[in-house]
DRENLUMVEX-98569 format. One line per field, with one value per residue (C-alpha): residue number from 1; x, y, z; chain; residue in one letter. Coordinates in nm, 4 decimals. Example, Ala and Ser with C-alpha at 12.3 -4.5 7.8 and 13.67 -1.06 7.14 Angstrom:
i	c(1	2)
X	c(1.2300	1.3670)
Y	c(-0.4500	-0.1060)
Z	c(0.7800	0.7140)
ch	c(A	A)
aa	c(A	S)
% end
This chain:
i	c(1	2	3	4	5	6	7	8	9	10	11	12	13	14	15	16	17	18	19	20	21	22	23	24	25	26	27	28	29	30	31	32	33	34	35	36	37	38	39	40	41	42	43	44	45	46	47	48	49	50	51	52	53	54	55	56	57	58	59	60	61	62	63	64	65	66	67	68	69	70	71	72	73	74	75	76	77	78	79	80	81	82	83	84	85	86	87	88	89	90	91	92	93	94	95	96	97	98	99	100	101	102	103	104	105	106	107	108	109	110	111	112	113	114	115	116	117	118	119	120	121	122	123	124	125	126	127	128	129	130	131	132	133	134	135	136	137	138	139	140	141	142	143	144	145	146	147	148	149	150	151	152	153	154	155	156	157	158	159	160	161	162	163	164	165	166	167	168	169	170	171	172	173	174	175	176	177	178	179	180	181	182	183	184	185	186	187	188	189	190	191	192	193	194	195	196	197	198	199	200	201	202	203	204	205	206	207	208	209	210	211	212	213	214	215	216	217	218	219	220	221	222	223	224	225	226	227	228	229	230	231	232	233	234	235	236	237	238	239)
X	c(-2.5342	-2.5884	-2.9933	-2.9376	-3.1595	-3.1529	-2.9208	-2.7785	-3.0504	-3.3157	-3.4898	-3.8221	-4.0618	-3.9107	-3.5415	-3.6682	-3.8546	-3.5595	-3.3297	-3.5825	-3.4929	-3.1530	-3.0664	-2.7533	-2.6674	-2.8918	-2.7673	-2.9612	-2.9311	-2.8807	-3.2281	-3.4458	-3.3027	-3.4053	-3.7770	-3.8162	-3.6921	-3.3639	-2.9842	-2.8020	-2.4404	-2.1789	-1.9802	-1.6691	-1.3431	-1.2940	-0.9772	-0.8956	-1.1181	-1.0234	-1.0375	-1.3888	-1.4714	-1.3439	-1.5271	-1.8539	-1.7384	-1.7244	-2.0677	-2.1765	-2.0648	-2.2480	-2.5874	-2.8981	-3.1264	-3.3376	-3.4284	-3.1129	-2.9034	-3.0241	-2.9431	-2.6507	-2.2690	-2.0547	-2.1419	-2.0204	-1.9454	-1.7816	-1.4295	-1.1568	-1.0462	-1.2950	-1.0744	-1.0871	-1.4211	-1.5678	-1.8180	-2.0166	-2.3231	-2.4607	-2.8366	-2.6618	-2.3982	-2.4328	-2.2945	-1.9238	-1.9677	-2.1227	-1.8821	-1.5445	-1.7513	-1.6009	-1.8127	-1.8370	-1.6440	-1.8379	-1.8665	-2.0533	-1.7757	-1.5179	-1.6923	-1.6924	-1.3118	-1.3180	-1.5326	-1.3202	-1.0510	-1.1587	-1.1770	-0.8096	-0.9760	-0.9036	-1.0259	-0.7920	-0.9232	-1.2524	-1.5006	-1.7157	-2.0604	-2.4073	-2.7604	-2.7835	-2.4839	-2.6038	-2.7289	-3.0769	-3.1374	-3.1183	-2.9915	-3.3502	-3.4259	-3.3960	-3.7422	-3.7911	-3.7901	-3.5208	-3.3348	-3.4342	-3.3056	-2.9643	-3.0254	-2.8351	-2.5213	-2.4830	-2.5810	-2.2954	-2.0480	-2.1545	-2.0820	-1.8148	-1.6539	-1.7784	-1.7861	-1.7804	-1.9540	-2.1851	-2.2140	-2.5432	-2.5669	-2.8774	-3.2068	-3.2620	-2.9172	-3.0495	-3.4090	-3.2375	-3.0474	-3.2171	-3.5207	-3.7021	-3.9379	-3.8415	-3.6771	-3.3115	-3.3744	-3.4719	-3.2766	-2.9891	-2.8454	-2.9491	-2.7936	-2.9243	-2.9061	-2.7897	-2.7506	-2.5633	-2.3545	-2.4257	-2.5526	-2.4713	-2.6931	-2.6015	-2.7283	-2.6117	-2.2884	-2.4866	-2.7987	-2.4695	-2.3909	-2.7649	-2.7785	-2.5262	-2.7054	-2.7046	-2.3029	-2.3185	-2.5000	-2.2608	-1.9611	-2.1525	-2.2139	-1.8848	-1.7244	-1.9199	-1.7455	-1.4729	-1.5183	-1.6365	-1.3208	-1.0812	-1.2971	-1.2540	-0.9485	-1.0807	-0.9783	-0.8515	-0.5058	-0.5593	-0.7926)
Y	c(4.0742	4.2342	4.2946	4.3939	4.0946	3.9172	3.6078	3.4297	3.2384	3.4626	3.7484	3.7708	4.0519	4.1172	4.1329	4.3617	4.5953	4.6222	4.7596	5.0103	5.2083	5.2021	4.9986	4.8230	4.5512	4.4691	4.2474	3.9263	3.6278	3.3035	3.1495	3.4813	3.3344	2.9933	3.0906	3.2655	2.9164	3.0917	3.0014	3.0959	3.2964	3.1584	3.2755	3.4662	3.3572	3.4800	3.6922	3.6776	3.7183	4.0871	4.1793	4.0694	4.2471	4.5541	4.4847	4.4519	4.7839	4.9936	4.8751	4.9758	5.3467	5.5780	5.4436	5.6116	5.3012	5.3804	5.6903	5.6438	5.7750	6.0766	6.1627	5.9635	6.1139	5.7915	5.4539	5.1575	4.8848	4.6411	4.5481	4.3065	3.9934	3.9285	3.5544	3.4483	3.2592	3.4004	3.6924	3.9035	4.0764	4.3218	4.5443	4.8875	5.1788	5.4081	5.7898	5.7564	5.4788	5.6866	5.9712	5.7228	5.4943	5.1847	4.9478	4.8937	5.1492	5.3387	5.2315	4.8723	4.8179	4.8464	4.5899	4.3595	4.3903	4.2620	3.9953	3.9051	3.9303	3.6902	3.4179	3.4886	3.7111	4.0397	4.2454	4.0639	3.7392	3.7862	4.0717	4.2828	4.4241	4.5051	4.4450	4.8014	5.0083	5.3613	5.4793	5.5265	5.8331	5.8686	5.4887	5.3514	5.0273	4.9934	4.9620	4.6767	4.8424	4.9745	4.6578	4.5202	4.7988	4.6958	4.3134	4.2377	4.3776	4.1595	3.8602	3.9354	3.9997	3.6914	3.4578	3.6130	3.5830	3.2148	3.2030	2.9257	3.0483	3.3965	3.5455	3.7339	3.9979	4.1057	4.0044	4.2607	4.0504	3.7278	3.7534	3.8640	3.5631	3.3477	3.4054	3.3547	3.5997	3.4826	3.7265	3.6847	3.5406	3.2283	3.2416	3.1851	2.8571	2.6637	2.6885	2.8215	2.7531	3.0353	2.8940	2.6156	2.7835	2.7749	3.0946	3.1493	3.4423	3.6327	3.9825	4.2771	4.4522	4.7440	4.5443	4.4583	4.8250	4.8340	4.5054	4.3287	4.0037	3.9290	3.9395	3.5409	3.4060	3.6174	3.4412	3.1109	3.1520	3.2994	2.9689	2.7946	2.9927	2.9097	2.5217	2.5698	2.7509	2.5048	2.2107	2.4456	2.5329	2.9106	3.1738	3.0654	3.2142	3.2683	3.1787)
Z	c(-17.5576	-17.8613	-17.9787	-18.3549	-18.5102	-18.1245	-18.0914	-18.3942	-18.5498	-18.4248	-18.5679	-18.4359	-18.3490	-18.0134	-18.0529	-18.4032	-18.1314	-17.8762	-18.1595	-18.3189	-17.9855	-18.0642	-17.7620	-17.9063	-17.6022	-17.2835	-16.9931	-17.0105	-16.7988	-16.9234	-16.8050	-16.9270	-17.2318	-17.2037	-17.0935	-17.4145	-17.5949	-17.7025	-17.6577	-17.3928	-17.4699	-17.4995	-17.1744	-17.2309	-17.0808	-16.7451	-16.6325	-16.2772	-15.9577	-15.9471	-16.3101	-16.3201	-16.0218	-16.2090	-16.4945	-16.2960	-16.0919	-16.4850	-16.5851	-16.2719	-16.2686	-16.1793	-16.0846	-16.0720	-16.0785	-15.7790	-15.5773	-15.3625	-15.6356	-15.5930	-15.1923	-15.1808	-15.1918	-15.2958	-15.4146	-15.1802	-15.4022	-15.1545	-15.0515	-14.9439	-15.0996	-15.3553	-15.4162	-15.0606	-15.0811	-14.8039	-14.8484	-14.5963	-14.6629	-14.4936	-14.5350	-14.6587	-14.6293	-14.3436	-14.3034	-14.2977	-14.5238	-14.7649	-14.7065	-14.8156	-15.0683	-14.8483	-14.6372	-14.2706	-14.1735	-13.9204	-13.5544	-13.6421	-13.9354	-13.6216	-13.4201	-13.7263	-13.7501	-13.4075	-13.4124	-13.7740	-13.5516	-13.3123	-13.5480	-13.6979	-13.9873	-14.1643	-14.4092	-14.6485	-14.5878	-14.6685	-14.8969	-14.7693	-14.9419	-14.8768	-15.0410	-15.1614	-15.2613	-15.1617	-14.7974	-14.7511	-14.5968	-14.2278	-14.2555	-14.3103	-14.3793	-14.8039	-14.9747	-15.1351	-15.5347	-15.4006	-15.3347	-15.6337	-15.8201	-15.7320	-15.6766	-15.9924	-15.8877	-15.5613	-15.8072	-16.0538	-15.7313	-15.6033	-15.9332	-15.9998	-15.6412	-15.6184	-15.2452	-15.0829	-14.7747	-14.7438	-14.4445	-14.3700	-14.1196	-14.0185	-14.1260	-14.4677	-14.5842	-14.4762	-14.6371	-14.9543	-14.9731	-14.8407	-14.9649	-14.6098	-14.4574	-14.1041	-13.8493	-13.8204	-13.4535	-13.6507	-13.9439	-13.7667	-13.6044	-13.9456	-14.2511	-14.5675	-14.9064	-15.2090	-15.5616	-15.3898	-15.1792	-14.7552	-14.5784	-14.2229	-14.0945	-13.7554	-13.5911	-13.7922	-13.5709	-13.4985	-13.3269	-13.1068	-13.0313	-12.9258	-12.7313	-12.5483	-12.4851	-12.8666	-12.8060	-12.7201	-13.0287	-13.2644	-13.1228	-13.1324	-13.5379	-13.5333	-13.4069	-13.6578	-13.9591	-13.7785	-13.8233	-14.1800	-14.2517	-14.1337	-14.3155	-14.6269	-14.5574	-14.6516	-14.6799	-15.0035	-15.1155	-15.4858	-15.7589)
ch	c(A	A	A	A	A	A	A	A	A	A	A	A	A	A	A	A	A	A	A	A	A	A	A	A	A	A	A	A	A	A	A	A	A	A	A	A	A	A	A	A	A	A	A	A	A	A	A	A	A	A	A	A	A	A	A	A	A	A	A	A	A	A	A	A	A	A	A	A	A	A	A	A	A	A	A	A	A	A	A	A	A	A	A	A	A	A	A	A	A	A	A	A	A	A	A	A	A	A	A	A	A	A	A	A	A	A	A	A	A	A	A	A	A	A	A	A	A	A	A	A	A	A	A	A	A	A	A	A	A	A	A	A	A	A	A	A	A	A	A	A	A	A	A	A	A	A	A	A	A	A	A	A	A	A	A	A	A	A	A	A	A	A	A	A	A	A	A	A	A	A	A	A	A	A	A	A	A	A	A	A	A	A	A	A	A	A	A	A	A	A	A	A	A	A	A	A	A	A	A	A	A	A	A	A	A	A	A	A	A	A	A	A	A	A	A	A	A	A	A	A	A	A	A	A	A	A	A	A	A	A	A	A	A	A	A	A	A	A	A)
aa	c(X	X	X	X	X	X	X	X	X	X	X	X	X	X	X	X	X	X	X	X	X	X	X	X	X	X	X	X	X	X	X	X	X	X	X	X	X	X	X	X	X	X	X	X	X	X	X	X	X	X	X	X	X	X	X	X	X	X	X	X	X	X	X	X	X	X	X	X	X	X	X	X	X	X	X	X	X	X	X	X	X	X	X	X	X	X	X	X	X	X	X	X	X	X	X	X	X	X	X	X	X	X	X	X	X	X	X	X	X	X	X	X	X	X	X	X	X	X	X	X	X	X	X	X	X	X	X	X	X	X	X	X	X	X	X	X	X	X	X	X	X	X	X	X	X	X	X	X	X	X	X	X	X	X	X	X	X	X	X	X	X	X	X	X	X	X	X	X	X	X	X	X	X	X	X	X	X	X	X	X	X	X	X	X	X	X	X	X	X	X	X	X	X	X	X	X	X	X	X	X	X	X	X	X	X	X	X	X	X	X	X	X	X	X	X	X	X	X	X	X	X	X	X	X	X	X	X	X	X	X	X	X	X	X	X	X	X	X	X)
% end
């Protein structure tokens, strides 16, 4: 939104400071608005699904937000069908992930095609994206400034995807949207809550590389998307 003067009507000390910097726009959310007793825009029109995304993907560019900037090679903004109302989140890009800028693509992103597969799913009928958009060196868990740093990108994906179900793999994914400090051996098998919309959390696809016996509960939350889907009738086919 534009800060010359702050929003129409207002022209108080604050706004006046932002724009002695010469900051002509900021990104403000609708409720920072509201705390500070101040209208919220006006929201724009929205294009499609995809246009957005593209939108989001430009004021994105090339983003040095957080330490990770600095070490990684390509950004991994997320993938697949950003209109098909399902979205799965995962912790963060790993090495060949961060080598093609696309997600899940490494040895644990071909076990999630798999167990995708095994519920009648492809990368088409759902997106894919994680909590942090550049690999943390030696795959590391990200710290949390760090995921804050790039919190407000997964937010915008999210409202502008609408999903109707998010899919969080791994704990780091499930915390974030959840909320929870819990380990993900107890944040799955309930369902959680996101702005309204249902979580489902399961074991990251690499803790399956490591650990076979974890291969059973994955295909017991997978059968539950499964069941959701059908009573959703997800994925969706356009927006």
């Amino acid at each position: 939104m534009p800060v010359t003067g702050g929003p129409p009507g207002r022209r108080d000390a604050f706004w006046s400071a932002v724009s002695s910097f010469g900051v002509e726009e900021v990104f403000a959310l609708p409720e920072w608005l509201v705390e500070r007793g101040e209208p919220a825009p006006v929201p724009r029109p929205a294009g499609s699904v995809e246009e957005e995304m593209a939108a989001l993907l430009e004021r994105v560019g090339d983003c040095r937000a957080c330490r990770l900037g600095a070490t990684r090679n390509r950004l991994v903004f997320g993938a697949g069908n950003p209109a098909s109302g399902l979205v799965f989140v995962g912790e963060g890009p790993g090495a060949t992930e961060d080598e093609t800028g696309q997600p899940f693509v490494g040895r644990a992103g071909q076990l999630l095609d798999r167990i995708l597969a095994s519920i009648g799913l492809d990368r088409t009928g759902c997106y894919i994206a994680n909590i942090v958009k550049c690999r943390p060196p030696e795959n590391r868990t990200p710290a949390p400034d760090e995921c804050a740093a790039c919190r407000w990108i997964l937010e915008e994906q999210i409202r502008i995807m609408a999903p109707a179900v998010l899919i969080a793999l791994g704990a780091p994914a499930a915390r974030a949207l959840t909320g929870s400090r819990e380990g993900i051996g107890k944040l799955r098998g309930t369902l959680h809550d996101y702005r309204g919309i249902p979580v489902l959390a399961t074991y990251h696809p690499a803790a399956l590389l490591r650990t076979d016996a974890l291969r059973r509960p994955v295909w017991d939350d997978m059968k539950r998307l499964r069941d959701m889907m059908g009573e959703m009738g997800l994925p969706r086919t356009g927006r």
